[in-house]
FITOR-567372 format. One record per residue (C-alpha): residue number from 1; x, y, z. Coordinates in steps of 0.5 Angstrom, whole numbers. Each point is the difference from the previous one (the first is absolute). Example, Ala and Ser with C-alpha at 12.3 -4.5 7.8 and 13.67 -1.06 7.14 Angstrom:
<atoms>
[1 [25 -9 16]],
[2 [2 7 -2]],
</atoms>
This chain:
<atoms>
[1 [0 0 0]],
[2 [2 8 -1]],
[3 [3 3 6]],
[4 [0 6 -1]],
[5 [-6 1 -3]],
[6 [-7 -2 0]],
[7 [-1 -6 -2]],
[8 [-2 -3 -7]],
[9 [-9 -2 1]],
[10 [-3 -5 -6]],
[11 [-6 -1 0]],
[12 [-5 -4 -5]],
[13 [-7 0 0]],
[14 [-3 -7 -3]],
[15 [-6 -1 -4]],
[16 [-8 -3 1]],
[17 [-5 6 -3]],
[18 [-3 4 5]],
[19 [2 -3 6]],
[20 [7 0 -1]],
[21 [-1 8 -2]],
[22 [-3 0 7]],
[23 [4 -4 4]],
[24 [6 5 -3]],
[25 [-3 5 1]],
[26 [0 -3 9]],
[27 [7 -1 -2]],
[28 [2 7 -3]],
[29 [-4 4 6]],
[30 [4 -3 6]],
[31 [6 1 -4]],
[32 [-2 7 -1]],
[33 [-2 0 8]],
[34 [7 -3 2]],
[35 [4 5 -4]],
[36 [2 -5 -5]],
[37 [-4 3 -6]],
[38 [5 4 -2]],
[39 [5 -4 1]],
[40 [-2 -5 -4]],
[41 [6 0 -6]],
[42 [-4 -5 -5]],
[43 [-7 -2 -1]],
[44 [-2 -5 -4]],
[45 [-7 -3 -1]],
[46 [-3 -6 -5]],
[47 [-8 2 -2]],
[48 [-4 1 6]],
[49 [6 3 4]],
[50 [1 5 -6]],
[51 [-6 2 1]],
[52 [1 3 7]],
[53 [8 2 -2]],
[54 [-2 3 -7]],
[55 [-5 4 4]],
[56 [6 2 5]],
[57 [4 3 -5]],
[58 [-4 4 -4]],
[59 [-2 4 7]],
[60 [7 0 3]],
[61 [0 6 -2]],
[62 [-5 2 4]],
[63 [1 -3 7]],
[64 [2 4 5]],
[65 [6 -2 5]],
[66 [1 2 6]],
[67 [5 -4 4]],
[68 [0 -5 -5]],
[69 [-7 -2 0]],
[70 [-5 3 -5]],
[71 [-6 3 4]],
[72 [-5 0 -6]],
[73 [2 -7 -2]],
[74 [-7 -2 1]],
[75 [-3 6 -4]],
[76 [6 -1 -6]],
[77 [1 -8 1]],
[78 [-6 -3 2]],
[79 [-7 3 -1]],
[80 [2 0 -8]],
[81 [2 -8 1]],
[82 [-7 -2 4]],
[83 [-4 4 -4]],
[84 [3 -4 -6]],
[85 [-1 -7 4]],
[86 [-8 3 1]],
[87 [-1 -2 -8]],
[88 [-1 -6 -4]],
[89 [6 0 -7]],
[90 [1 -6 -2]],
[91 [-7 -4 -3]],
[92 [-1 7 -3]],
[93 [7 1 -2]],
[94 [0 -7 -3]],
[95 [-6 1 -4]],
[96 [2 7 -3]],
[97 [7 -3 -2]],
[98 [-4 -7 -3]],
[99 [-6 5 -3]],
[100 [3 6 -3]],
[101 [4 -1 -7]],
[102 [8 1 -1]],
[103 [1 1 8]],
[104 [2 -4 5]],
[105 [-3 -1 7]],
[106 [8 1 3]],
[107 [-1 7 -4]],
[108 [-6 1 3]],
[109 [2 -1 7]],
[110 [5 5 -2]],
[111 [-5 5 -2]],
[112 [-4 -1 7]],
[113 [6 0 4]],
[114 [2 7 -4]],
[115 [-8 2 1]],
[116 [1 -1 8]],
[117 [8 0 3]],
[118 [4 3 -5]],
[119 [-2 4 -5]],
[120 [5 1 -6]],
[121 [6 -1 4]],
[122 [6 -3 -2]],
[123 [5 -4 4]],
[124 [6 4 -1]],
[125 [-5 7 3]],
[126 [-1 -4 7]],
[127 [4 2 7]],
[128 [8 -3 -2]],
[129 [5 -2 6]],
[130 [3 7 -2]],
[131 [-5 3 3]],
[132 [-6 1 6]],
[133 [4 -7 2]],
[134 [-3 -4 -4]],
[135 [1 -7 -1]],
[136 [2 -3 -6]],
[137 [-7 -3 -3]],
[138 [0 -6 -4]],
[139 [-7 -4 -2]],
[140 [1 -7 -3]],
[141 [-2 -3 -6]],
[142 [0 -6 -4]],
[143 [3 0 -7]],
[144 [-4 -6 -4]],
[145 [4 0 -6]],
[146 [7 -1 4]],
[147 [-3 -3 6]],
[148 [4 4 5]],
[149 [-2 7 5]],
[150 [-1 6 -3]],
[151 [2 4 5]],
[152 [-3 9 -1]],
[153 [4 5 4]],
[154 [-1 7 0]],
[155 [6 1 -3]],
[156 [0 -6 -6]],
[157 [-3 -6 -1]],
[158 [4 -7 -2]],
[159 [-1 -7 -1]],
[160 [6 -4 0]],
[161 [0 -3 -6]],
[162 [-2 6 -4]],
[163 [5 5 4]],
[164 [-1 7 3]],
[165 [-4 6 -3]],
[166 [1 7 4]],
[167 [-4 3 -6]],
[168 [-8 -3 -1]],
[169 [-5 4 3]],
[170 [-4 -5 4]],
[171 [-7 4 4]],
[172 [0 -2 7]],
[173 [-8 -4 -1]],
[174 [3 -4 -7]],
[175 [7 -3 5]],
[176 [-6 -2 7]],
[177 [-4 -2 -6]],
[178 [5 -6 -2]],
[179 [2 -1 7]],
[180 [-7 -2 2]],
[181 [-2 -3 -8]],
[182 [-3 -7 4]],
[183 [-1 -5 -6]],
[184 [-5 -1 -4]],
[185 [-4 5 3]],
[186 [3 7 -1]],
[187 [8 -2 -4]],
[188 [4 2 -4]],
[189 [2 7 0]],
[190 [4 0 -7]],
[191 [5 6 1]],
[192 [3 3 -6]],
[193 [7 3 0]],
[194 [5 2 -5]],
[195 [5 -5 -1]],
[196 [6 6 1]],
[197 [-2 1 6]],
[198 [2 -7 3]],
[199 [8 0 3]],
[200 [3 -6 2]],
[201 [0 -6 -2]],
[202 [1 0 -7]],
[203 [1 -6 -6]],
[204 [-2 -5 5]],
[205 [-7 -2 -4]],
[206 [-1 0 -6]],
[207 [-7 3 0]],
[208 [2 5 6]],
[209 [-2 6 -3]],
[210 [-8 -3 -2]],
[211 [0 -2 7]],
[212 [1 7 3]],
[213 [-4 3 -5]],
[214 [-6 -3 2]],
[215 [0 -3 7]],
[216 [-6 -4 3]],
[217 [0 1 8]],
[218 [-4 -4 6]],
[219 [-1 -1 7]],
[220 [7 1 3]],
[221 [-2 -5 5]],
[222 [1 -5 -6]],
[223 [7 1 1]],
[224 [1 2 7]],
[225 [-6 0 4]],
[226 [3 4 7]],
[227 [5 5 -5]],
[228 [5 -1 4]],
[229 [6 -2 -5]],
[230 [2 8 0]],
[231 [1 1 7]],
[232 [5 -5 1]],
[233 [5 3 -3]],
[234 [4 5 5]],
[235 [-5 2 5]],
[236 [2 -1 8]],
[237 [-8 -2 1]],
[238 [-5 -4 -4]],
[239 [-7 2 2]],
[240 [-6 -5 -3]],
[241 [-8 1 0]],
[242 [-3 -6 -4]],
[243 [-8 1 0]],
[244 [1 -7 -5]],
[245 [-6 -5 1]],
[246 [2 -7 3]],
[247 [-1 -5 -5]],
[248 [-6 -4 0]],
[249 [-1 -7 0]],
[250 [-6 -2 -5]],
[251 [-2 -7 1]],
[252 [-3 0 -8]],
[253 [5 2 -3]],
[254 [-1 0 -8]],
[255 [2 -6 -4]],
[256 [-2 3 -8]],
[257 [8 1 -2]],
[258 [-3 7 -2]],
[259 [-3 2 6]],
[260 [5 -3 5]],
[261 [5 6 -3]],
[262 [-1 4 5]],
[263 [1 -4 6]],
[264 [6 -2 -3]],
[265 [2 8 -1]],
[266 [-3 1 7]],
[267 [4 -5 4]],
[268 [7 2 -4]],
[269 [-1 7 2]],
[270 [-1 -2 7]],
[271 [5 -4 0]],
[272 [5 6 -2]],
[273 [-2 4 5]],
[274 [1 -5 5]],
[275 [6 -1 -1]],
[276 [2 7 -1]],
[277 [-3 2 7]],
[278 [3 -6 4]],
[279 [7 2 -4]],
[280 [-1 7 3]],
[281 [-2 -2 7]],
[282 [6 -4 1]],
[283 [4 5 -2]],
[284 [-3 5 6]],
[285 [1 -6 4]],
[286 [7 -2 -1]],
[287 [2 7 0]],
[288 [2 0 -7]],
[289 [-5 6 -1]],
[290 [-3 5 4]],
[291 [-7 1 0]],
[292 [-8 -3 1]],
[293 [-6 -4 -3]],
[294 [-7 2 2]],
[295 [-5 -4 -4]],
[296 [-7 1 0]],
[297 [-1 -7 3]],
[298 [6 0 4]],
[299 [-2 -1 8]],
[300 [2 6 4]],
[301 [0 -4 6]],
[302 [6 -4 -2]],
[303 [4 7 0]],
[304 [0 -1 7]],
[305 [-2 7 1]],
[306 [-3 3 7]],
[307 [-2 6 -3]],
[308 [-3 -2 -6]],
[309 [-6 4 -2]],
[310 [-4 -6 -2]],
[311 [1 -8 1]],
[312 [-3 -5 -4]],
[313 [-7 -2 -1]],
[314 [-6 -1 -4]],
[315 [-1 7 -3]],
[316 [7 1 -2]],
[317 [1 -8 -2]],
[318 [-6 1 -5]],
[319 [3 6 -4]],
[320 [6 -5 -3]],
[321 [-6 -2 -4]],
[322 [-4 6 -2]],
[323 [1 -1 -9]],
[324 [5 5 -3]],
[325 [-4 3 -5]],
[326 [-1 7 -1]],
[327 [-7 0 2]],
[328 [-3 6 5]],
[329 [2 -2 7]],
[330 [-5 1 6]],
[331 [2 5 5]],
[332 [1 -5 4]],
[333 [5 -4 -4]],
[334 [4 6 -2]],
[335 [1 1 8]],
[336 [2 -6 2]],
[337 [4 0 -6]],
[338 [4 6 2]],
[339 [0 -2 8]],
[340 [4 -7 -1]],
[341 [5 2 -5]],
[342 [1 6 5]],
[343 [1 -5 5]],
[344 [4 -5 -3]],
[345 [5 5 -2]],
[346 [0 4 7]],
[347 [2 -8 3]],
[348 [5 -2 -5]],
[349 [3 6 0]],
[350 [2 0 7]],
[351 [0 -7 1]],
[352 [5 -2 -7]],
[353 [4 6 -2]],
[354 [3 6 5]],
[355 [-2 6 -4]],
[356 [-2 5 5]],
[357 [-8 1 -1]],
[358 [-5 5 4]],
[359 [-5 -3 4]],
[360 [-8 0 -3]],
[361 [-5 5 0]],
[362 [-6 -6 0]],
[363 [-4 -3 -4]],
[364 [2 3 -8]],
[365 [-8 -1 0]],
[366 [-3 0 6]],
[367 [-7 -2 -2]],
[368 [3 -7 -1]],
[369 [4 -3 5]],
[370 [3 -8 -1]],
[371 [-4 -3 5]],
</atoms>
């Protein structure tokens, strides 16, 4: 770790539709409580979770610190992401994309993002580490073509097959649009680029400049479901917040050789992610990395935490189960929501890492606490 200077803080913020938008959401107001918001060097999120993080950085500007916490967080960050959640997009969006000639229903989920959230701004006009303190913001997408992360940044986009570009207006909504693009209902985003624009690599595909000309994007959870890859580079801390949905055992599984493909998608993904998520924590276990997981289902009890704010029961057992789409949330949902990834981030902070943490100011949602 940097010892003579603050030390470097990731955070990745995964994807699960609405309710990883909301658990995010808990994650990001204890952070900004505790005086780490402003602190955080990288943020990296997966469809959901970009949402929420995509939301924070076209209103960084906004924030008011004091002491490093911004008083207005709730105004700036929160009410614009609950009043999102308050609304049903998915079916309508599916149905405008598989209705309306020569349109997408990706683009159309941009244009929706762009009509609620971002309006026409692009990436490169969002807060920079340069200024205000803010963090490096970095949205994950999946690149269908080469099958790799397609990764969005304020200040480039790049894929690793298909090199680096520092030139490509991308708008904000179009990058959140890719990073939550869920097949079949709402992918691809189709991002065209001039071929000019690319840096490394080069001469390695033959077809490497049609590649870049056209590029078909989806869910960045296809890929990297916790967008965690960015962060284990160079940072002294990794911090995860996985709103992911537990995988489901189906006892009637598909048996047609058609029909039974998107169980087969469904356990590789899975299978994926949970290898990611235990190399990750044994890593913090070991000491290799320094740094904490907090998952939607994760037991709070088993922190061994005497001041946490919740503890294991009925109500917050049942929020692992809430669907991930992106349907209108109940107010109930919203807050319980909130709370809980409020109140896992608080212990696992305290109890995995030794980042210093100012204490809560109560419920983020007072009308719904985790009892």
């Amino acid at each position: 770790m940097n010892t003579d200077q603050q030390p470097t803080i990731g955070l990745s913020l995964s994807g699960g539709g609405f309710r990883a938008t909301l658990f995010g959401l808990g994650t990001l107001w204890r952070l900004n409580e505790g005086g780490l918001l402003r602190r955080l060097t990288r943020i990296s999120s997966v469809s959901g979770g970009s949402i929420v993080a995509g939301v924070l950085a076209h209103r960084w500007r906004q924030l008011n610190f004091v002491d490093d916490q911004a008083s207005n967080f709730e105004e700036v960050v929160a009410q614009p992401v609950r009043e999102f959640c308050n609304q049903t997009i998915d079916v309508s969006t599916a149905l405008r994309g598989h209705l309306t000639p020569f349109r997408s229903s990706g683009e159309i989920l941009a244009r929706r993002y762009a009509k609620d959230l971002f309006g026409e701004t692009l990436l490169r006009q969002i807060a920079t580490p340069a200024e205000n303190h803010a963090p490096r913001f970095i949205f994950y997408a999946t690149n269908m073509q080469t099958g790799r992360s397609f990764l969005f940044r304020q200040d480039y986009i790049a894929d690793c097959v298909l090199g680096i570009s520092y030139k490509t207006e991308v708008p904000l909504a179009a990058a959140i649009a890719a990073s939550s693009a869920v097949p079949p209902i709402f992918s691809p985003v189709v991002l065209k680029t001039e071929t000019g624009a690319w840096e490394e690599p080069q001469g390695k595909l033959a077809n490497l400049n049609q590649l870049r000309q056209r590029i078909v994007l989806a869910d960045g959870r296809i890929s990297d479901n916790m967008g965690v890859e960015a962060l284990l580079d160079k940072l002294d801390f990794v911090l995860v917040s996985d709103a992911g949905a537990p995988f489901e055992i189906d006892e009637s599984p598909f048996e047609d050789d058609l029909l039974q493909l998107g169980r087969v998608r469904d356990i590789l993904i899975e299978q994926t992610r949970a290898l990611r998520r235990r190399s990750l924590i044994g890593d913090f276990e070991s000491g290799v990395r320094r740094g904490a997981y907090w998952g939607i289902g994760s037991a709070i009890d088993a922190y061994d935490d005497h001041d946490a704010l919740a503890s294991d029961n009925a109500v917050t057992a049942a929020l692992q189960n809430i669907p991930t789409r992106l349907k209108a949330f109940t107010a109930k949902e919203q807050g319980q929501l909130i709370n809980w990834g409020y109140a896992l981030t608080d212990t696992a902070l305290r109890t995995r890492t030794e980042l210093a943490l100012d204490a809560p100011q109560g419920w983020p949602v007072g009308a719904w606490p985790l009892h």
